[in-house]
N, C-alpha and C positions, 0 to 999 in steps of 0.2 A: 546549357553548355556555352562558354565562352570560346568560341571560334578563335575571337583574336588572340588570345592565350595561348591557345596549344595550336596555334601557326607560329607563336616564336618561340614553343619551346620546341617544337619540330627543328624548325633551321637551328636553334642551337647546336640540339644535339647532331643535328646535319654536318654545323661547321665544326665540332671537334673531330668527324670523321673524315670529312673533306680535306684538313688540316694537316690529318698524317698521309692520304692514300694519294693526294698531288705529288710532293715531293721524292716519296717513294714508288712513285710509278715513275716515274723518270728516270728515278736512278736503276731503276729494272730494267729500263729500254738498253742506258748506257750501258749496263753486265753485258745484255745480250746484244748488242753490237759491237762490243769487242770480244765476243765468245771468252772471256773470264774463265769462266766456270773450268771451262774444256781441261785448263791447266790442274786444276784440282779431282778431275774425274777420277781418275784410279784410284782416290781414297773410299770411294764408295761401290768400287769392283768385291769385294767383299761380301758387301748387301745382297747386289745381284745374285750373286752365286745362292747365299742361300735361300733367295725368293724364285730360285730356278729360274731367274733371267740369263741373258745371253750379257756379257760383260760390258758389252758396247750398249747398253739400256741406260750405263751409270752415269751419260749425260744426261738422257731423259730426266733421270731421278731427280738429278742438282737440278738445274734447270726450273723443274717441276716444284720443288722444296723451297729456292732462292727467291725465283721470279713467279712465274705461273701456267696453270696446264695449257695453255696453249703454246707456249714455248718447251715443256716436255714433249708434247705430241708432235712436236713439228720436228724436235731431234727423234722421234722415237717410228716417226713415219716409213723412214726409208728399212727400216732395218727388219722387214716380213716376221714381225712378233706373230705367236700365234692367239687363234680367240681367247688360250688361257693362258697365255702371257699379257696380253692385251688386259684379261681381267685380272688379274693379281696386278698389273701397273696398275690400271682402275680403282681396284681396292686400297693401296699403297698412299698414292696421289690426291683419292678424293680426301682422305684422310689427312695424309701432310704434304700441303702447298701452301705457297705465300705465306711462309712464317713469316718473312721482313713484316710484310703491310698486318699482316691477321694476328700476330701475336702485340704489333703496336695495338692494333683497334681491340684486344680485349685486354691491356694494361688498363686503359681507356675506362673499364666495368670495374678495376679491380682484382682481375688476376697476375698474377708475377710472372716475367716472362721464363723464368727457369721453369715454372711449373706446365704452360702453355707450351713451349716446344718441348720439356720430355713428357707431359702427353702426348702429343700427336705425334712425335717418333716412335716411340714404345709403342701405341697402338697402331699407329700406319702399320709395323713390322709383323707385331703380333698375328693381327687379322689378314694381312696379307700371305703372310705362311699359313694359315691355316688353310687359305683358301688351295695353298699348293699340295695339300693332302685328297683335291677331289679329281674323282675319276676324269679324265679326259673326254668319257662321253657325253659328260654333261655340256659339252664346251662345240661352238660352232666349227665343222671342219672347213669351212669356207673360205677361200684365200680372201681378203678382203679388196676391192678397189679404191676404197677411200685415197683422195689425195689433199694433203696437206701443201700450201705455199708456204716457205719460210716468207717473213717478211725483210724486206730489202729496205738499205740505208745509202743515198747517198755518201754522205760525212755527218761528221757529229754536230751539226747545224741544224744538217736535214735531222736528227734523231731527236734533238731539243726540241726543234719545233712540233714533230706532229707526233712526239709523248707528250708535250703540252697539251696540243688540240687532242687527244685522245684524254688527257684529264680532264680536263676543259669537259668534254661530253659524259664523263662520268661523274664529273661533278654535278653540274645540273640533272642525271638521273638520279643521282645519289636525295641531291634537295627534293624533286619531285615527287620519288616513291616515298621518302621515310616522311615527308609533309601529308602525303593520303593515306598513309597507313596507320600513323599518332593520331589524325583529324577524325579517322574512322573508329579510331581504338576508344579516343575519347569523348567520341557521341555513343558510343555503346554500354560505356562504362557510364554516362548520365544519367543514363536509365533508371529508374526508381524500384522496379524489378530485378536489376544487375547489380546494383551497390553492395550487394551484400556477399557476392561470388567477384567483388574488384579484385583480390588478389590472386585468384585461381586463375582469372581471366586474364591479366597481366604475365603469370609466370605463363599460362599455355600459349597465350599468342605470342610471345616473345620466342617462343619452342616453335611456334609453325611456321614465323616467319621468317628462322633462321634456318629452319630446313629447306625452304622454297625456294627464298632467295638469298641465302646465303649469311655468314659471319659480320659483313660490312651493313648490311644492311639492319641482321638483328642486333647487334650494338647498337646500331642507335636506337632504337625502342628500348633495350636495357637500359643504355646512359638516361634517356627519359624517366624512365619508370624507377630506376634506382634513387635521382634527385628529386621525383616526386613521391618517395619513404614507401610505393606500392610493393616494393621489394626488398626484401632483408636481405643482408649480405651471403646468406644461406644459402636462399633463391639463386642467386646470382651465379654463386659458385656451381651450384648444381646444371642451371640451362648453361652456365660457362663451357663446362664440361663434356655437356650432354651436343650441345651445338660444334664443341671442336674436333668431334668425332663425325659426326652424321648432320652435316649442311650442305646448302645449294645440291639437293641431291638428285632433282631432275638437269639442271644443266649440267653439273660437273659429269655424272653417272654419262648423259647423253654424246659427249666429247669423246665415250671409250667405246659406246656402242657401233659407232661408223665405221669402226674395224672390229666388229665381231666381237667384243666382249661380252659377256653373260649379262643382260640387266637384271637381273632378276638376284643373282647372284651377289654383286657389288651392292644391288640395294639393303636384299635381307643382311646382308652381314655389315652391314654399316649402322643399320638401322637397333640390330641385337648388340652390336660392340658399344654403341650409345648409351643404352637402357644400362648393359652390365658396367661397364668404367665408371657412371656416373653415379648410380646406386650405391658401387660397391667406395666408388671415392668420398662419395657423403657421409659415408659410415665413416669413413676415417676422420674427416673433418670433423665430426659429430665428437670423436673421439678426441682431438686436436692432435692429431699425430699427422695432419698436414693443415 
């Protein structure tokens, strides 16, 4: 195995994600220091209604959609959601968030952003109503005491500055994790015994590492493994898919549970809406009727 090889094709594929998720984290801070959104809320009073939310959730939503769940949860704190409101935002959210950053970083593999946000709208909605069909016993009657701090901005100096220093530290996790995760992917695949399951091993680990730790991070093993031919454009589309329904699904899932959302709930049906969208998408592709 050559070490120094796939230490630069690591940081490569690092800096093409680096590239987009710096300047678009910032310009996320700026949305949400001037509350932006707020002004376009009541176009998504609509949604609410029919995902049995309470109408003032429709910051959460944008918020959640635009920027990222910890800016939904912090509009969505004060307003005593219940465990199965909590979980149907849960379901909604884990599904579509940060389409800014997340639908740049899988143009990035190959997928078109038309197709990238009206999947995860369509299925955020989809799965999210479904889940408003389940009895309320199943759901925690416990008020929650979770407390959220918004986060406070001097002026827009102060908010340049430390969405810098906050990319700043995502950047070097971003280099760090996807540099040990290629390094390990590709002493495994050296193996004399593995060679021969490379591309099974390529598309699964690509699928576990975007469920784990998320979209940002399994693109860059995609971007890897796509420029090094381990992956057909098939593949691609399919973990595409498969990842922009059902990722980072201990963190994100964990964000909803502190107020009483169902884990079990948000998982299984992120986990099932994955398998069927993605299946039933590659049929179509397969078809070329997308």
């Amino acid at each position: 195995m050559d070490y120094k090889q796939s230490l630069n094709s690591s940081l490569r594929s690092a800096w093409i994600i680096i590239k987009l998720v710096i300047p678009i984290y910032i310009f996320a801070e700026v949305l949400y220091y001037y509350n932006i959104l707020s002004y376009i809320s009541f176009l998504v009073e609509p949604l609410t209604t029919f995902l049995d939310l309470p109408k003032e959730a429709a910051l959460s939503i944008l918020s959640g959609v635009f920027l990222n769940l910890y800016a939904a949860i912090a509009f969505a704190a004060p307003l005593d959601l219940t465990a199965k409101e909590w979980t149907i935002l849960g379901v909604f959210l884990g599904i579509c968030h940060s389409l800014i950053v997340e639908t740049a970083v899988m143009k990035k593999i190959g997928l078109p952003n038309g197709y990238s946000i009206l999947l995860r709208v369509i299925g955020g909605v989809i799965v999210a109503f479904l889940v408003t069909f389940l009895p309320n016993e199943l759901f925690n009657s416990d008020v929650s005491n979770a407390i959220v701090e918004k986060k406070e901005y001097v002026n827009l100096l102060d908010v340049l500055v430390k969405s810098l220093i906050g990319s700043i530290k995502l950047t070097i996790e971003i280099i760090i994790l996807i540099s040990l995760i290629i390094l390990f992917m590709d002493y495994v695949k050296s193996r004399a015994f593995i060679k021969k399951f490379e591309k099974n091993l390529s598309r699964n680990f690509s699928i576990f590492v975007g469920v784990i730790l998320g979209i940002t991070y399994g693109a860059g093993i995609l971007i890897k493994e796509a420029k090094s031919s381990s992956l057909t454009k098939r593949d691609i589309f399919f973990i595409g898919t498969f990842l922009m329904i059902c990722h980072a699904i201990i963190e994100d899932t964990l964000l909803f549970v502190i107020f009483n959302a169902n884990l079990y709930i948000i998982v299984v049906f992120r986990v099932i809406a994955a398998i069927i969208f993605s299946i039933f998408l590659l049929k179509l592709y397969d078809r070329r009727v997308i």
